[in-house]
C-alpha positions as CSV (number, residue, x, y, z in Angstrom):
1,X,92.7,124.4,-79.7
2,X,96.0,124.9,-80.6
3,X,98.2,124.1,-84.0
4,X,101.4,122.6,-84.2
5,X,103.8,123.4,-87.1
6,X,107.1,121.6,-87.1
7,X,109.7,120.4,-89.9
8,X,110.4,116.5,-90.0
9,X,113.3,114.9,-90.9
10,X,113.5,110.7,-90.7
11,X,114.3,111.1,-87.1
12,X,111.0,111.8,-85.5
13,X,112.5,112.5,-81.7
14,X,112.4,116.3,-82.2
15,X,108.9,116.4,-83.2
16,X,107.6,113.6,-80.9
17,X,109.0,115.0,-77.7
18,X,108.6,118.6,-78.1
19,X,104.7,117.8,-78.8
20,X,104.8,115.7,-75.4
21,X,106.5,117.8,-73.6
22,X,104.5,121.0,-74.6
23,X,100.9,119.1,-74.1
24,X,98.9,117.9,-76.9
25,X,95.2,117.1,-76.8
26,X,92.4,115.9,-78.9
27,X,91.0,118.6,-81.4
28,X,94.5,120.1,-81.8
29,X,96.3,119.5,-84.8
30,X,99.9,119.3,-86.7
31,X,101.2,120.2,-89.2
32,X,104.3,118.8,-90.7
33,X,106.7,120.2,-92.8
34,X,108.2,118.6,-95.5
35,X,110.6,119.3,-98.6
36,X,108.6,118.9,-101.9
37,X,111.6,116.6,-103.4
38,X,113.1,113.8,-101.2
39,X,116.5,112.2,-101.0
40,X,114.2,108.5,-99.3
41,X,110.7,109.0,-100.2
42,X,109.8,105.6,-97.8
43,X,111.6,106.9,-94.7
44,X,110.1,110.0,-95.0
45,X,106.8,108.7,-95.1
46,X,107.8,106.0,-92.3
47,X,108.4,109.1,-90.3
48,X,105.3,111.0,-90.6
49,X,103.4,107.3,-89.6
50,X,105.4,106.6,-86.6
51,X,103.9,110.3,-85.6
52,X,100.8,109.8,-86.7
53,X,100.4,106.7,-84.8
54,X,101.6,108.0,-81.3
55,X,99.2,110.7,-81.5
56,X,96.3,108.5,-82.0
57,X,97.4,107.3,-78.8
58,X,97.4,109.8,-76.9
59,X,93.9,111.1,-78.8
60,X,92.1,110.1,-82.0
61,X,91.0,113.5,-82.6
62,X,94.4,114.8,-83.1
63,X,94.5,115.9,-86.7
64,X,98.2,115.2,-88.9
65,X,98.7,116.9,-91.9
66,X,101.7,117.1,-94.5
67,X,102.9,121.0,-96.2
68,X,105.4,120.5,-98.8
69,X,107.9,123.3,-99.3
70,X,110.5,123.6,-102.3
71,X,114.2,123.5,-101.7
72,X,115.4,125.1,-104.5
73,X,113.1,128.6,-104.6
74,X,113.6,130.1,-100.6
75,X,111.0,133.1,-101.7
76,X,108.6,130.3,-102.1
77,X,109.3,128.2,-99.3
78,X,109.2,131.5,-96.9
79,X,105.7,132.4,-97.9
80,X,104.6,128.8,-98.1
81,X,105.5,128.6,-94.5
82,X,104.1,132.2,-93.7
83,X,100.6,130.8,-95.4
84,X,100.6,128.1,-93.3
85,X,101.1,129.8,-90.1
86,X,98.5,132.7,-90.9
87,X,96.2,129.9,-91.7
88,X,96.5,127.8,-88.8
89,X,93.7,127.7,-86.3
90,X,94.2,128.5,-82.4
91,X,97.0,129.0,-80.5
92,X,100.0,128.3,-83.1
93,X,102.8,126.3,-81.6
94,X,106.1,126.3,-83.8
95,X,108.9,123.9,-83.0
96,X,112.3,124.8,-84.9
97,X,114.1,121.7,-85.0
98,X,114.7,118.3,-86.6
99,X,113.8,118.6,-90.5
100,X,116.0,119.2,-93.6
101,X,117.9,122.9,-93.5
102,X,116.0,123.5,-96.5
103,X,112.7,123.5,-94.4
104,X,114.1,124.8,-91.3
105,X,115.5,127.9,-92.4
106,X,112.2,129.1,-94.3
107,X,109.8,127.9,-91.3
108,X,112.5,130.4,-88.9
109,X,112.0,133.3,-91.2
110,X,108.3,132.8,-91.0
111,X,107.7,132.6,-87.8
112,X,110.1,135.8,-86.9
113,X,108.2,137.7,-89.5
114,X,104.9,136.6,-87.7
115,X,106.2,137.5,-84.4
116,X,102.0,138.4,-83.0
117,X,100.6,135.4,-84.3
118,X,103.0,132.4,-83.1
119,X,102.1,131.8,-79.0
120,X,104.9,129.7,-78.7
121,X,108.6,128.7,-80.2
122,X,110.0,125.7,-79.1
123,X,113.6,124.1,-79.5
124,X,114.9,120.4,-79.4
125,X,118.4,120.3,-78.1
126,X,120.9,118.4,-79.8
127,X,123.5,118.7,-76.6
128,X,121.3,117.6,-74.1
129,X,118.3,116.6,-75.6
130,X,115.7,119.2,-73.9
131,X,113.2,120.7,-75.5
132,X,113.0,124.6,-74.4
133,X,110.8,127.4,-75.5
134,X,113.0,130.2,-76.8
135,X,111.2,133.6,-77.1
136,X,112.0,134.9,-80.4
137,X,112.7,138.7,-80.6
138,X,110.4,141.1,-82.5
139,X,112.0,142.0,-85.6
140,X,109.5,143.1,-87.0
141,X,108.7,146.8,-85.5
142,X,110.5,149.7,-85.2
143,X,110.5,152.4,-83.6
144,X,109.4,156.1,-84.0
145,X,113.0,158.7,-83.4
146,X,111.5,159.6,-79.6
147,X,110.7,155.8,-78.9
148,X,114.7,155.2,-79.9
149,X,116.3,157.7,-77.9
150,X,114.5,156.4,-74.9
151,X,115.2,153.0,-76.1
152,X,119.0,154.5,-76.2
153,X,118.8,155.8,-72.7
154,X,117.5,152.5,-71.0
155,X,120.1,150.3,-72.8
156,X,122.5,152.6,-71.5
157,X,122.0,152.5,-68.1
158,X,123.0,148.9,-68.3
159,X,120.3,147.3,-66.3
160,X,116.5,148.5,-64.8
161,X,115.9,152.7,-64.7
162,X,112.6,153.7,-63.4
163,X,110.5,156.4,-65.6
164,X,111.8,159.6,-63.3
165,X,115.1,158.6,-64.0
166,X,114.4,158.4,-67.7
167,X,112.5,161.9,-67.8
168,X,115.6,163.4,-66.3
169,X,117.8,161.8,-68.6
170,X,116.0,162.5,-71.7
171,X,115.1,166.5,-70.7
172,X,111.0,165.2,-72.0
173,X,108.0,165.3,-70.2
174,X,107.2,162.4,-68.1
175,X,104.0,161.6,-70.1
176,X,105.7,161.0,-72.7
177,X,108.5,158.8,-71.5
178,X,105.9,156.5,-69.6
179,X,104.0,156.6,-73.6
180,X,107.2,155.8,-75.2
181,X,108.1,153.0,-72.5
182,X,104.1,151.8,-72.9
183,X,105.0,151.5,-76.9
184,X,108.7,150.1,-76.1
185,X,107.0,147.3,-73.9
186,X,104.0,146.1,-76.4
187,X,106.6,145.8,-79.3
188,X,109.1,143.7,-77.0
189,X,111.8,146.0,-76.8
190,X,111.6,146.5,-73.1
191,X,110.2,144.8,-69.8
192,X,108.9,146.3,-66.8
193,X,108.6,145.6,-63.7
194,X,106.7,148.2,-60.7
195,X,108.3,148.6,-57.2
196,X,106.6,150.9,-54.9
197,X,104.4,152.8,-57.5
198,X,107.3,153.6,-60.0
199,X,107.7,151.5,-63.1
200,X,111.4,150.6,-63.8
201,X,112.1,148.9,-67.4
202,X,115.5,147.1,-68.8
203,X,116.0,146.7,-72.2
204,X,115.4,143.1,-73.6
205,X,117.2,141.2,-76.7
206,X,114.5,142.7,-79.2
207,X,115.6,146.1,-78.0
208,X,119.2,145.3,-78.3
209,X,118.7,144.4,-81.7
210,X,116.6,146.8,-82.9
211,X,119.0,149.1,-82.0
212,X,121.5,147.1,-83.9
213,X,119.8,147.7,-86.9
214,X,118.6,150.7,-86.8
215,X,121.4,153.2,-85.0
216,X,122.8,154.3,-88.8
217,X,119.5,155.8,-89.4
């Protein structure tokens, strides 16, 4: 089973197409997100029936549901959206696009904060019209002093370094480079990849930032 949470604006195209595109069966469900105060009540409401109705073609057990945020209280609106991803059931399936600003901006903070429990981002372009699935960094961890210095070395070497390479870099113990690249990996931070028995890791855009936020401490 899998969730759906995606803002919805009066054009219904993002949401529509991202859904097909990602695969939608019966039993899932979606959940739509809404301001609480509208500028058109009726096209609003038009748009969450034109949904509704595809979906009931493609499966009558697909479930639609309506989450109203505020637009004037962001605190609010960020934990409104954080409830209902933690409360979603299954896989959880957010699409970050079409939808007021009001609603997208909250939903985004959300779902980076909740990082572990979102399986899937997805993004409707307005350029081209594709719908992609953007893996959102971790923002959320960070890392012990030892686990940034080897962060440190591998963005430094400007591409993959392989664990003996590290160990003589950093002067440490190869046990616990491979721990700190083990703890690097599960939080994001780095990706590895083994050729001929020896791991070799690069830094990935979750490193990169973390390392943007955290090198004055």
């Amino acid at each position: 089973m899998q969730t759906y949470i995606s803002p919805i604006g009066f054009n219904t195209t993002s949401v529509t197409r991202a859904l097909i595109n990602h695969g939608i069966d019966g039993g899932d469900s979606v959940v739509l997100i809404r301001p609480a105060e509208e500028t058109d009540n009726n096209r609003g409401t038009e748009a969450v029936a034109d949904v509704e109705q595809l979906l009931q073609e493609i499966a009558s057990t697909i479930t639609v549901s309506v989450t109203r945020i505020p637009h004037d209280e962001f605190d609010t609106a960020v934990m409104r959206c954080s409830e209902t991803i933690r409360t979603a059931e299954g896989e959880v399936v957010v699409s970050l696009s079409g939808g007021a600003r009001d609603v997208l901006l909250p939903l985004t903070v959300a779902t980076m904060a909740h990082y572990e429990t979102v399986e899937s981002t997805l993004g409707y372009s307005d350029i081209d019209g594709q719908i992609r699935e953007w893996h959102l960094p971790n923002i959320t961890a960070t890392p012990s002093d030892g686990q940034r210095k080897t962060l440190t070395a591998i963005k430094d070497a400007e591409g993959k370094v392989s664990i003996p390479e590290l160990t003589t870099h950093r002067e440490s113990a190869k046990s616990t480079i491979t721990r700190h690249v083990n703890d690097l990996e599960d939080d994001g931070f780095v990706t590895s990849q083994t050729v001929n028995r020896t791991k070799h890791v690069s830094i990935t855009l979750a490193g990169r930032l973390c390392l943007a936020r955290t090198r004055s401490f």
